[in-house]
C-alpha positions in Angstrom: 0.0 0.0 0.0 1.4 3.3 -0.8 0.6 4.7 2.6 2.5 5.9 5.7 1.0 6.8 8.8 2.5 9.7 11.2 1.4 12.2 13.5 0.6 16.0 14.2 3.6 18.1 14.8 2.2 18.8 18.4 1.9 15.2 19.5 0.8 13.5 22.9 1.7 9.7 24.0 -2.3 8.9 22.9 -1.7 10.4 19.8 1.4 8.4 18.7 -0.6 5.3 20.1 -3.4 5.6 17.8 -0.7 6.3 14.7 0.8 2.8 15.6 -2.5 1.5 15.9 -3.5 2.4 12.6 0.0 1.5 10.9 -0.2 -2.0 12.7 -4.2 -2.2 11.4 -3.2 -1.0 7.9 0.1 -2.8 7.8 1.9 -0.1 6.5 5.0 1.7 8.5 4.4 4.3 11.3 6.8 6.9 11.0 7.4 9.3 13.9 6.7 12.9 12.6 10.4 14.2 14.0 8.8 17.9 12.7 9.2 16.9 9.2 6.9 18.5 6.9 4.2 16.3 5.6 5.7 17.3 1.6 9.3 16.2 2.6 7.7 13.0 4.0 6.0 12.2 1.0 9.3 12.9 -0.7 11.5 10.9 1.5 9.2 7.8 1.4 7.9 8.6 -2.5 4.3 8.5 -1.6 1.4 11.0 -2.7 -1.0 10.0 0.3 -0.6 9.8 4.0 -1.9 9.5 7.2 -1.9 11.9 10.1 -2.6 10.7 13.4 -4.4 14.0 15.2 -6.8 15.0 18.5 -9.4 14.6 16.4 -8.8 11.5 14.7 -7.1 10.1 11.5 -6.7 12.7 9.1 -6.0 11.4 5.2 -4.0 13.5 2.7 -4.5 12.7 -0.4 -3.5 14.2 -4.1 -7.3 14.8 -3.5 -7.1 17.1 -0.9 -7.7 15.7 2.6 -10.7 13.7 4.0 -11.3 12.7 8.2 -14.4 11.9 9.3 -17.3 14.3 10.0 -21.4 14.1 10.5 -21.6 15.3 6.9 -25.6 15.7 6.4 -26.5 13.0 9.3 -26.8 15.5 11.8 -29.2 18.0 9.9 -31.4 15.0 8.4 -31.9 13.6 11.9 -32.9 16.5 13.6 -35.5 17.4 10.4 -36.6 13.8 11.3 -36.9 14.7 15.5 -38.8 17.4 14.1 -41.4 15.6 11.9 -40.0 16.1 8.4 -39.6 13.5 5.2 -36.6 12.0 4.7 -36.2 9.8 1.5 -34.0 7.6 2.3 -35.8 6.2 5.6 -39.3 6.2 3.4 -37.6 4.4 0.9 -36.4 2.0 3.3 -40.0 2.0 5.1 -37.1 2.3 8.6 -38.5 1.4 12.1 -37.5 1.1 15.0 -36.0 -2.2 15.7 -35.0 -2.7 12.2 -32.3 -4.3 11.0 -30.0 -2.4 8.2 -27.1 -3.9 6.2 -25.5 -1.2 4.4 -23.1 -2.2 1.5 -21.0 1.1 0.9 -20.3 2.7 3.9 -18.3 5.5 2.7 -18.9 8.4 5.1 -21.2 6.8 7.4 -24.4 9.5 7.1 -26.6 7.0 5.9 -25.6 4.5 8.4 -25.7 6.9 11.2 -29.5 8.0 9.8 -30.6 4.5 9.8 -28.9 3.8 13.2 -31.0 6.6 14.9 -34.1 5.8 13.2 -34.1 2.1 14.1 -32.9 2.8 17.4 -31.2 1.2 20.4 -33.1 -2.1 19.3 -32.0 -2.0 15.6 -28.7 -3.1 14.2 -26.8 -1.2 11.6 -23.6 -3.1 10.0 -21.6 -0.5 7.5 -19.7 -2.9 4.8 -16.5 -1.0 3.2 -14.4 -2.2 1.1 -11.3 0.7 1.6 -9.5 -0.3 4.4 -8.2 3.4 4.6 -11.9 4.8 4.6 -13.2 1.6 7.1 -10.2 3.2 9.6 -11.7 7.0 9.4 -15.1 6.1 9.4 -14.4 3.3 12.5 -12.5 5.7 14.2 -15.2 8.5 13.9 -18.1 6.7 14.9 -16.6 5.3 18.0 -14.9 8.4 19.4 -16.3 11.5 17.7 -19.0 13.5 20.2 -22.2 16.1 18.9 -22.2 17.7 22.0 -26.1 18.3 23.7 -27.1 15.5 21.4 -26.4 12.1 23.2 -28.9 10.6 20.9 -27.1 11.1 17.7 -23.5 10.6 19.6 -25.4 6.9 20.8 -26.7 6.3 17.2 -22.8 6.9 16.6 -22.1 4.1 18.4 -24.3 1.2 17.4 -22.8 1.5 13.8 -20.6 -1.8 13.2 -18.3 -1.5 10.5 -16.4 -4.2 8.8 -13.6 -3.7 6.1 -15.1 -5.8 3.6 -16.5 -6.3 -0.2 -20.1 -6.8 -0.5 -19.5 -8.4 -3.3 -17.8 -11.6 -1.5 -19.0 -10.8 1.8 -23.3 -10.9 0.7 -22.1 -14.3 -0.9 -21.4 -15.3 3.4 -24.4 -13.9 4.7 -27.3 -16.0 5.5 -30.9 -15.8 4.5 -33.4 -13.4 5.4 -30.5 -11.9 8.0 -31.2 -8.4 7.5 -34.5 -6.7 7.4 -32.9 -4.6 4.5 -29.9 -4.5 2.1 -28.7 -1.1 1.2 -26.5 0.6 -1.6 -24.9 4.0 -2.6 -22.4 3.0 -5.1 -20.3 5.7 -6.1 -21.7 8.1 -8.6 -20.3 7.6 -11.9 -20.2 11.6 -12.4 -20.5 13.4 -9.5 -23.1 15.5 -8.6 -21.3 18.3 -6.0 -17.9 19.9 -7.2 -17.2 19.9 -3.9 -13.9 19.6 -1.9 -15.2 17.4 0.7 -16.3 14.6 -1.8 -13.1 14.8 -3.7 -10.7 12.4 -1.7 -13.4 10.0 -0.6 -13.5 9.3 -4.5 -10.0 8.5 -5.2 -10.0 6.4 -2.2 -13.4 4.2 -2.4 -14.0 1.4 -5.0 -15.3 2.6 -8.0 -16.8 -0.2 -9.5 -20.7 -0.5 -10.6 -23.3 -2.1 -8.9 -24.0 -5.7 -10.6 -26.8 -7.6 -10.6 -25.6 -10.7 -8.5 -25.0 -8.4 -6.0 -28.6 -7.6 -6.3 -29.5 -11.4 -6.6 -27.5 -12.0 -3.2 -29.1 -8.8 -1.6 -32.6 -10.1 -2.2 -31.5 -13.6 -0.8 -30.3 -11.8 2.5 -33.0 -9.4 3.0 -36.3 -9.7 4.6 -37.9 -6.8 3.7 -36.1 -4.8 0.4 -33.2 -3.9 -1.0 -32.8 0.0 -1.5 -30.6 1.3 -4.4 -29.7 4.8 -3.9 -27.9 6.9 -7.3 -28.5 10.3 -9.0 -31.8 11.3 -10.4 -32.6 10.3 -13.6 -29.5 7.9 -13.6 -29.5 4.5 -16.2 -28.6 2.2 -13.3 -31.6 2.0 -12.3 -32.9 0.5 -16.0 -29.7 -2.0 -16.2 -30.2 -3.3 -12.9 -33.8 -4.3 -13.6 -35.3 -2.1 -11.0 -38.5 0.1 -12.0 -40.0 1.3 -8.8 -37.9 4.5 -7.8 -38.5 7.4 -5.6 -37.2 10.6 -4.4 -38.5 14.0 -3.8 -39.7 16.1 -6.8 -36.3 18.7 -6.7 -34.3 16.1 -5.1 -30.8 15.0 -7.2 -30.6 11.8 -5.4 -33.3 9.1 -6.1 -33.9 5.6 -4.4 -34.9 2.5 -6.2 -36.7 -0.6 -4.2 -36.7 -4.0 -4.7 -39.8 -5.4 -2.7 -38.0 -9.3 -2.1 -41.5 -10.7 -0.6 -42.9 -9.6 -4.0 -40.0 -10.4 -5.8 -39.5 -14.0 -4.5 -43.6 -14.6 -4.8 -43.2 -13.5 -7.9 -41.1 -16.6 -8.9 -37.5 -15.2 -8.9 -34.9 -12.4 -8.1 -33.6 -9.9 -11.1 
């Protein structure tokens, strides 16, 4: 892996312990910081990515620009939730408490943490990703990062399990009817937000389309439906074989559902 792992300049014993204990989980080499610029690192070790070890948690510098873990959307969509308001993804996912959610492409975690708070202390998220750079941030994040006033959130935080895995072979391992739904957010082909933030999480995450065993092994593990999420008016939809898709009138993001106790009455999976 073209990867190193170091620390802040202004560094504290737990701070160097969590570099090692990312070098050690990544098996790549932990080099002390020795107030080295992060450029001559790069240099000295010819690598274009890093990571940093800081107070707040693994930082990731990539050719991208950077990318650590943060609530992203999660926090705003759960409070419009608290508050009464429609959120796609939960409708599309018909989410209640005590569900179970297995979601394929954990990425930055907002989904996962949604679901996590809307199925509750009874539900069960598991967040599959297949980056082991990205499964490190976003493990990291949700066991140690805080909203402050907002224990719920922080606790939905908390009951997200993440495993560094592809969905692709790990669905394939999964029992039947194990989880009440199977979720995916595969990685745009085009994105939709020039933005910064997005950036490095693209040059790090797998980039491959969805396919439609991975749909066939979804609808085998799910009870209820598997929920496809991609950009509005997107052809994945078509080539995956799934027709009913919603989303909000002036949304860019649309859902697609597979109903599997319709689909399996119905003599087969896509």
């Amino acid at each position: 892996m073209d990867l190193i792992v170091t620390t802040a300049q202004q560094t504290i014993p737990c701070i160097s312990r969590q570099a090692e204990e990312i070098a050690k989980r990544l098996a790549v080499p932990f080099i002390p910081r020795k107030h080295s610029s992060l450029a001559a690192l790069k240099e000295q070790y010819g690598i274009n990515q890093l990571i940093v070890a800081t107070a707040n948690g693994p930082v990731v510098h990539t050719p991208a620009g950077e990318y650590f873990f943060h609530l992203s959307m999660a926090e705003l969509r759960i409070k419009n939730i608290v508050n009464g308001n429609h959120d796609h993804m939960v409708t599309a996912m018909n989410l209640r408490t005590g569900m179970s959610v297995l979601d394929c492409t954990l990425g930055l975690a907002t989904d996962a943490i949604v679901a996590s708070f809307v199925t509750g202390e009874t539900g069960r998220v598991v967040g599959l990703e297949s980056s082991p750079i990205i499964t490190v941030v976003a493990d990291y994040g949700l066991q140690h990062f805080v909203v402050d006033s907002e224990v719920d959130i922080t606790s939905a935080l908390r009951r997200v399990k993440v495993e560094n895995a592809d969905y692709s072979e790990r669905l394939q391992a999964v029992a039947d009817n194990t989880f009440d739904i199977v979720y995916f957010d595969p990685m745009f082909r085009e994105p939709i937000f020039k933005s910064s933030n997005v950036n490095p999480i693209r040059s790090l995450a797998n980039m491959q389309p969805l396919t439609a065993e991975a749909i066939r092994q979804a609808c085998r593990v799910a009870k209820e439906k598997v929920v496809v999420k991609e950009a509005a008016g997107s052809s994945e939809f078509a080539r995956l074989g799934i027709t009913t898709v919603v989303g909000g009138k002036y949304s860019s993001i649309n859902y697609g559902i597979i109903d599997c106790q319709q689909t399996l009455s119905g003599g087969g999976l896509p």
